[in-house]
C-alpha positions in Angstrom: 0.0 0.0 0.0 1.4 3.1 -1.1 2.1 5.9 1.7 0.2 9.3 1.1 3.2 11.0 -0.4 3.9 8.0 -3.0 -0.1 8.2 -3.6 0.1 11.9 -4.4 3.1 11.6 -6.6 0.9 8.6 -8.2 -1.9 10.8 -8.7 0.5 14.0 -10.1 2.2 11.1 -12.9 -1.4 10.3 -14.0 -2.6 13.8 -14.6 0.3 14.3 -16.7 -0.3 11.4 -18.7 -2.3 12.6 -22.4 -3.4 8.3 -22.3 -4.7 8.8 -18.8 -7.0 11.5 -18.9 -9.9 12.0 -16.4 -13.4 10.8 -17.7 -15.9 13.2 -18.3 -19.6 13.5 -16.5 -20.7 12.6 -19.9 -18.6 9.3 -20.3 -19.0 8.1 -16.6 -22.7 8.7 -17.3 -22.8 6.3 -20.2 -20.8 3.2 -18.3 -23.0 0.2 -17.9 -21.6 -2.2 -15.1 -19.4 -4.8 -16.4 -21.8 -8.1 -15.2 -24.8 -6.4 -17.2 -22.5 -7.0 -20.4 -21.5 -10.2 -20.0 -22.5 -13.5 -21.8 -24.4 -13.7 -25.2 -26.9 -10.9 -26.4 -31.1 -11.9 -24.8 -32.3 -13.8 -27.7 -36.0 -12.5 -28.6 -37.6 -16.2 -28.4 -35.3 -18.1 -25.7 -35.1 -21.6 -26.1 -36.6 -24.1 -23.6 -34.2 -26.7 -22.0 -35.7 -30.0 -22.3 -34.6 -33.4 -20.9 -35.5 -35.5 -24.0 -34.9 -39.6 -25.7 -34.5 -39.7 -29.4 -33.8 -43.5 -30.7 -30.2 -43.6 -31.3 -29.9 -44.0 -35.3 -31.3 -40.3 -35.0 -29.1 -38.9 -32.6 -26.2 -41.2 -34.5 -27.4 -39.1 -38.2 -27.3 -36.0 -36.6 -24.1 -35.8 -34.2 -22.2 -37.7 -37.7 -22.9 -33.9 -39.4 -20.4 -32.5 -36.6 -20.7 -29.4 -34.6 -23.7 -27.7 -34.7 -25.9 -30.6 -34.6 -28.5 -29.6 -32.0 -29.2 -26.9 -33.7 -29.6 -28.6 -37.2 -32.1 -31.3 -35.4 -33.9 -28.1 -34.0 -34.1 -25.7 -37.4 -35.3 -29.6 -38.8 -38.2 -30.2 -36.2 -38.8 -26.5 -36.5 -39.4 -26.9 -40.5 -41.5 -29.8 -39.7 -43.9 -27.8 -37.4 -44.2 -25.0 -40.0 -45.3 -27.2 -42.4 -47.8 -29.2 -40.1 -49.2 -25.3 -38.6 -50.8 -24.6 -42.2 
């Protein structure tokens, strides 16, 4: 912990410093808090989490298409519903 003398000569380098210049009312009244940015963007129609059993040749066809899978099987069952909602 700096003493109060190394804090003010601290404080006196900073000012100084054209990189380290002093926000403005404006700027600190535009910060958002860091843990209301963080993770992915609130999708408009979340998805439910579901505890499901498929037969395994399914689940086998799908997961041999690689990564993205799930989301293959859902934009599939999606179409399917589509075309049933007519």
């Amino acid at each position: 912990m700096p003493t109060v003398e190394e804090d003010r000569k601290i404080v006196a380098a900073a000012k100084l410093d054209p990189d380290a210049k002093p926000l403005t009312k404006a700027q600190l009244a535009q910060m958002v808090p860091m843990k209301a940015l963080r993770g992915r963007p609130k999708l408009e129609n979340k998805k439910v989490l579901l505890s499901v059993r498929y037969s395994p040749n399914v689940v086998e066809f799908f997961k041999a298409m690689g990564e993205g899978w799930q989301s293959r099987m859902d934009r599939v069952l999606s179409e399917y519903v589509a075309r049933r909602a007519r």
